[in-house]
N, C-alpha and C positions, 0 to 999 in steps of 0.2 A: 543807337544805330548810327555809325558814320557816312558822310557821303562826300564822297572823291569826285570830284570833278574834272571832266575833259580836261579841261585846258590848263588845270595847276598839274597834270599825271607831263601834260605836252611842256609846259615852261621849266619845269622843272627841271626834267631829261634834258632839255636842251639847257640851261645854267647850268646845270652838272657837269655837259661835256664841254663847256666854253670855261667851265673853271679849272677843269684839268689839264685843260692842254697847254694850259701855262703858270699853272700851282701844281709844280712836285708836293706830295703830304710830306708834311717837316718832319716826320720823325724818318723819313727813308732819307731828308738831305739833313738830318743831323747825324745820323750812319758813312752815309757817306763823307763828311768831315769828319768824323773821327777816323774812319780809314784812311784817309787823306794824311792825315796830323801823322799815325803811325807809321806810314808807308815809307819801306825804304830801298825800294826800286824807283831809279829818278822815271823813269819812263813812263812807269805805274803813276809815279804822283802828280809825272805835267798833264797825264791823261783825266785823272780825277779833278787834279785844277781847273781845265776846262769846260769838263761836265757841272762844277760847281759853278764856275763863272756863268755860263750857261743858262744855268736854273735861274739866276738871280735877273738875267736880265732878260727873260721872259717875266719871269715876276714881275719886273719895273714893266715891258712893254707890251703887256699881253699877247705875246704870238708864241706860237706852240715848240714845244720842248726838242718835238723831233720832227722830221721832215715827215715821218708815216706818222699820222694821228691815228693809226690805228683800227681795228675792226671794234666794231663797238658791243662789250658781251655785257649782259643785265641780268641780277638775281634778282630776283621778285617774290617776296612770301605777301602775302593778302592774306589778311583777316576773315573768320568766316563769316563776319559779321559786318563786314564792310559791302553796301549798296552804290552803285553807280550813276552818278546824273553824266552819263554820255550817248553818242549815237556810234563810235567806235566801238571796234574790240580794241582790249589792250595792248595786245600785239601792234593794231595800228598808230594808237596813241603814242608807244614810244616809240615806234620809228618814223613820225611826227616831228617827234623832239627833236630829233637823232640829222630829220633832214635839216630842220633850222637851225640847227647849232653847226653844224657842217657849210651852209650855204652863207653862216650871218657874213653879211659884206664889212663890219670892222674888225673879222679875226677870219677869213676864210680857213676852214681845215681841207687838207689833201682828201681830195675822196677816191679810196684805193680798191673800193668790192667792186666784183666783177660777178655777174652774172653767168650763167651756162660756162660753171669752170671745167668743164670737160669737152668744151666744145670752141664755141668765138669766142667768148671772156668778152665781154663789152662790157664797160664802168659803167656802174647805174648811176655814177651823175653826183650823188648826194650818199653815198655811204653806207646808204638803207641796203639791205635789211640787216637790223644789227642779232646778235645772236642770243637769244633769250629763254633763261631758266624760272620755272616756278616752282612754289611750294603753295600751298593752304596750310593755313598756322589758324589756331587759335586766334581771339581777340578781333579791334575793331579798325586797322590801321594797317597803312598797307608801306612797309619797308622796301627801299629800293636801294642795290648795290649798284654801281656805274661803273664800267672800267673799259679803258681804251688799249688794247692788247697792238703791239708792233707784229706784223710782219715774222720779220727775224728771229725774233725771242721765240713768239709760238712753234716756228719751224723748227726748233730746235725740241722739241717736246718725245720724250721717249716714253712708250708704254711697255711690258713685259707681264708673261704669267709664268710667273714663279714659281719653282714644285716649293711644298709648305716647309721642307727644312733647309730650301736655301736660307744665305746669305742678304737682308735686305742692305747692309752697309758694304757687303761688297761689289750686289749689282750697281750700287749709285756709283761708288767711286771708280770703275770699271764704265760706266757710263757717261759721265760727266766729262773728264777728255774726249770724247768721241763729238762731244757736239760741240767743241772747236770756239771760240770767241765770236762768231755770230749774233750770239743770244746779248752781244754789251756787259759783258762784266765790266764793274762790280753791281749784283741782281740782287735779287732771290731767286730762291727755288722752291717750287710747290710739291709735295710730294703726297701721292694717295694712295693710299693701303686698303686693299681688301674689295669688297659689294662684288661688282663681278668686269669686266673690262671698261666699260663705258662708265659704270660711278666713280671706279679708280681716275680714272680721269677727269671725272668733271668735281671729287674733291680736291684734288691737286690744282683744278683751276679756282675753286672756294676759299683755299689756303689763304693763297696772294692776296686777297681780301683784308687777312686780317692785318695788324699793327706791326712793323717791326719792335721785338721785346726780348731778342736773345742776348741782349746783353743785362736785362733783370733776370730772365733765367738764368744766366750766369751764375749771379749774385746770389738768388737765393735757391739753388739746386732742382735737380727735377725730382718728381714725384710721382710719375707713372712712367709705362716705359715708351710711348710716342717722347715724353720730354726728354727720356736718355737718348732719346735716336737722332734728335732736333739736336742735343750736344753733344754727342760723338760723330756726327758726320759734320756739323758747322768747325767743328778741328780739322778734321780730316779731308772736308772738300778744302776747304784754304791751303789745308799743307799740300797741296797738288801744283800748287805755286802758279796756276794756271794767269791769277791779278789781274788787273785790270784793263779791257780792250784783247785779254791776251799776251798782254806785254811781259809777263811773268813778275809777281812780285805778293805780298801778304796778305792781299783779302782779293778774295775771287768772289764770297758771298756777304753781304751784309746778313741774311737770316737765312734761315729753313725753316720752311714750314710744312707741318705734317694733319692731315688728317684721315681720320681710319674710318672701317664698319666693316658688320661681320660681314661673314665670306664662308663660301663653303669650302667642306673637310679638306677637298682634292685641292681646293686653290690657293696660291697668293699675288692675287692681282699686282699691280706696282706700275703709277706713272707718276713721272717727272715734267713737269712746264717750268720755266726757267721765266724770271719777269728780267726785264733788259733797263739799263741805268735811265730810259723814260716812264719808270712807275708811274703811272696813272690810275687811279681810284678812287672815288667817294661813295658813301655811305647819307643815306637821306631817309626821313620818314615822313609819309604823309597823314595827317589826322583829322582831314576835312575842314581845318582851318583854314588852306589856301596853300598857294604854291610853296615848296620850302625855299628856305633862305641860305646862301652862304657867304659866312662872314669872309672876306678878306685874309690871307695871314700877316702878319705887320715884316714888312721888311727887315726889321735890324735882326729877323730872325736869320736870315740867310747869314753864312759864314763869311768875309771879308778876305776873299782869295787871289791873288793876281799869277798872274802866270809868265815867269820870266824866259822871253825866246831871245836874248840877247846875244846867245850860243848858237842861234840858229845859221844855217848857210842859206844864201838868201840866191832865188834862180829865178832867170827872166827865160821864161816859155817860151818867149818867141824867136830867142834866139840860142837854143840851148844846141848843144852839141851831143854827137852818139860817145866821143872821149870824155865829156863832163860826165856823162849820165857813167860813165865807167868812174868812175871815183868816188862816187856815193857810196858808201858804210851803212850794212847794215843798221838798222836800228838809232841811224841820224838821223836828227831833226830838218826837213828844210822849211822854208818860206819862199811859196810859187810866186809868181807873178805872171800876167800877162796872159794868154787866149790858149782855150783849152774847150773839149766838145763834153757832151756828159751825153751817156747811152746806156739803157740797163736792160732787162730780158725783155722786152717785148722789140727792143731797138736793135741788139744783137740779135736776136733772130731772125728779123727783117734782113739786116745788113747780110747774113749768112746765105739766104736764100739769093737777094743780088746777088753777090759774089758768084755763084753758083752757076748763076745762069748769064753773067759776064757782063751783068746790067754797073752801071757806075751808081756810085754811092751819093748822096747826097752835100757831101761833104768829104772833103779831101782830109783824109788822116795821119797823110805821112808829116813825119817827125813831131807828131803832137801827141798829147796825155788826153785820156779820155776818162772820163769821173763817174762813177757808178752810182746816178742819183734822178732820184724825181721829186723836185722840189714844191711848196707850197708855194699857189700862189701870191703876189704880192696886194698886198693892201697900201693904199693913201700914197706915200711918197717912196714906196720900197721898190730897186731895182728887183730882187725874187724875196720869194717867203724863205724862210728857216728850209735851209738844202743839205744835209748830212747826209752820209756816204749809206747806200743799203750794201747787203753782204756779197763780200764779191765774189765766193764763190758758186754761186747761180750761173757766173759767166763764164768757169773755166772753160766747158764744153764748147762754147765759139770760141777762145783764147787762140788759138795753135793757127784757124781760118783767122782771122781780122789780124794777127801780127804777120802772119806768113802775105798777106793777098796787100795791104792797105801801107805796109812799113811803119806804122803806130812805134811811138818811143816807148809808151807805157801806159800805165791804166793806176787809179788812183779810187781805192774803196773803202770798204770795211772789213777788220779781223785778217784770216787767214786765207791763203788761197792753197787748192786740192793740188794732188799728185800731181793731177795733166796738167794741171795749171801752172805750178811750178815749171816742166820739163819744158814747156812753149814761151815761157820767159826764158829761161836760162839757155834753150835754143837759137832765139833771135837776140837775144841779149838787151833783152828790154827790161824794164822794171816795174814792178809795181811798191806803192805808195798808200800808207792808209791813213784816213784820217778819222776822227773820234767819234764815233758813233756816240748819239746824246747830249752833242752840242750843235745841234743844226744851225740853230738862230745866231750863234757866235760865229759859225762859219761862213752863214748867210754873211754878214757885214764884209768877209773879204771880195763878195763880188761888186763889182762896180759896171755890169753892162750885163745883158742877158736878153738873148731873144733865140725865138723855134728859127730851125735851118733846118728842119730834117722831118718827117713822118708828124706832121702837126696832128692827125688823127687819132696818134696815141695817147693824146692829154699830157699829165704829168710823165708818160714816159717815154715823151718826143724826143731828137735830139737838139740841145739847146749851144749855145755856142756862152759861152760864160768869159769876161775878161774878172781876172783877180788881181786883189793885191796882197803879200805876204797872206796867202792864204796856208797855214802848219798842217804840215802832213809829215810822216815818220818815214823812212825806206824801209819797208815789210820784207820785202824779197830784190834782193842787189842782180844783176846783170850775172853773176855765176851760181845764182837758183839757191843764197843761202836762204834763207826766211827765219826770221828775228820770233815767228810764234811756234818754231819748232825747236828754238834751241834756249830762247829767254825762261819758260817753265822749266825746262830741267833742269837750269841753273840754279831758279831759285826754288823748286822742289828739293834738292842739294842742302841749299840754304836754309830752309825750313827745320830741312831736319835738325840742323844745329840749333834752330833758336825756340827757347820757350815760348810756344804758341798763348798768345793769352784770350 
């Protein structure tokens, strides 16, 4: 009979989440460098260079991957033969871990749950409650899965009930454009087949668990038919050209992953969770021996990547003009400089509701960029924590008020921005600007000043005034409303088609 103890179920959990939020698993960044090596959209590849750069030097500095550390989801199978020396339930046990690993003062993680989400939304502070699956398994040992889920990525999660003789490779690929670069391509995708709406979904969330290994499937063929589904959509979602960030270019997924169960006569359940280029996951077992352990991975494993902006145009904020902002190109690189605000949905809708009622803003917006971000906080000698851009389209729907009321030059996020989005840039002839989702902590180093000026109440979703230096961002959508993620995939959709997909 084994016995598990409180406080190795609590130290563990929390090691688990303090080793992922700054160890990507090397087989998702040995995927990602090989995408990287093949990649032949430059766009796609200074995007992957960054996200690799990225990795490695959260690796060296232990601060987290991406600015959302994430909602915190746990699998949990338990032995029937595993005994308890606690006074907890296990549910509180790991959201225990959950809150120390979130709170430890030498790597603070973002805490982004919010409570009564259909009502105030107030952060609980620490992250808790994380979201948690069980099973009772045989045996005397209790296995725990860790994984820190974005935001973004989740948002982008599609379910469907299928009549039995649809299409399952045409609903994905018919869906997978729909959820837009949001999710950080280059991912995975989780896909669940079958049980009945709700296990379709929580296998697709199981998936992402396990190993990227479709490039050994490759190698040695499939053998049932989930394995022929996992290679004929990992062709076919890539040749969608959809690439990296959105930018259009050869690998949109590093794997697919499928898991099925039966389902009844009339159905074919079918959901998709997409994981986003901050894979976060670990796998642990406990066997009454004591808390588990994890080794380190040795650095010379990370790939040796630099990333040349030497082509970049290089623009000072503070003096920028509405005719320069008119000479931007699509799909050019610049390097910002100088003072700029960040405000994301809880900040725009505040600012909306002033506006409204003819109250003044907290901060004067004219002729300035404002950044779609809620950064971690900083630790020891860091002006902010790791601050990467969240998805900007959350923001269209105040776009059209804050450019129309405030004269805003532009706004600077992640991925694509929507319909309305677009028609209220290309109205005021502002621009938006994206930077790379999955390299927070690289972009953290271009601010050099950061302090709240705005709704300090909101926490991480205050408005902060940030001063930069050559901080890289792409032009997404130029001043006459072109957008670089609506026309970059059909190019190299085009492209694809000509080239042997390997």
């Amino acid at each position: 009979m084994t016995i598990i103890k409180q406080d190795d179920v609590i130290q563990s959990v929390a090691d688990a989440l303090q080793y992922i939020s700054y160890y990507h698993p090397l087989d998702f960044i040995q995927a990602i460098n090989a995408a990287y090596e093949k990649e032949q959209s430059q766009a796609a590849k200074d995007a992957m260079a960054q996200i690799l750069i990225n990795s490695r030097m959260c690796a060296e500095g232990h601060r987290p991957i991406c600015q959302d550390t994430g909602i915190v989801v746990v699998f949990v199978k338990v032995g029937m033969n595993v005994q308890w020396d606690a006074t907890m339930s296990l549910d509180d046990m790991i959201n225990e871990g959950v809150r120390r690993a979130y709170l430890n003062p030498d790597n603070v993680l973002r805490a982004s749950i919010l409570r009564d989400p259909a009502g105030k939304r107030q952060n609980t502070k620490d992250n808790t409650p994380a979201v948690i699956h069980y099973e009772i398994v045989t045996g005397d040992k209790v296995d725990i899965t860790v994984a820190a889920k974005g935001g973004g990525s989740e948002n982008k999660s599609k379910m469907a009930m299928l009549n039995p003789s649809d299409s399952i490779v045409d609903w994905v690929l018919k869906t997978v454009p729909t959820m837009g670069a949001g999710w950080c391509p280059p991912g995975m995708l989780g896909i669940g087949i079958g049980g009945t709406a709700e296990k379709a979904v929580l296998l697709a969330k199981e998936s992402l668990m396990d190993p990227v290994d479709i490039q050994e499937l490759i190698a040695r063929g499939a053998q049932n038919r989930v394995e022929e589904l996992r290679l004929e959509l990992y062709e076919k979602v890539n040749a969608l050209g959809i690439g990296a960030q959105g930018l259009g270019g050869l690998t949109t997924v590093v794997d697919i992953k499928i898991k099925d169960y039966p389902t009844h006569a009339a159905s074919l359940p079918i959901a998709i969770i997409p994981n986003c280029a901050a894979t976060r996951h670990i796998h642990f077992q406990l066997d009454g021996s004591g808390a588990a352990e994890f080794t380190p991975p040795r650095l010379e494993d990370w790939p040796q990547v630099t990333w040349d902006s030497s082509s970049a145009r290089r623009v000072n904020l503070d003096t920028i003009t509405h005719e320069e902002i008119k000479t931007w190109k699509m799909g050019e690189t610049l390097l910002l400089s100088g003072t700029m605000y960040t405000g994301r949905d809880a900040a725009h809708k505040r600012m909306v509701e002033m506006i409204a009622k003819g109250e003044p803003l907290p901060v004067d917006l004219k002729g300035k960029f404002i950044y779609y971000v809620g950064p971690v906080d900083p630790v020891r000698d860091e002006v902010v924590g790791p601050a990467g851009p969240t998805t900007a389209t959350r923001m269209d729907k105040f776009t059209e008020t804050v450019l129309g009321a405030t004269g805003l030059f532009g706004m600077i996020g992640k991925s694509e921005r929507g319909v309305t989005g677009i028609a209220a840039i290309k109205k005021h002839e502002a621009a938006y600007l994206m930077a790379v989702g999955g390299a927070a902590y690289l972009v953290s180093k271009a601010i050099r000043k950061a302090k709240v000026v705005g709704f300090a109440d909101l926490g991480m979703e205050a408005i902060y005034e940030f001063v930069v230096e050559d901080m890289p961002v792409s032009v997404a959508v130029d001043v006459y409303g072109n957008s670089v993620h609506d026309t970059a995939p059909k190019i190299w959709q085009a492209k694809i088609g000509k080239i042997p997909v390997v």
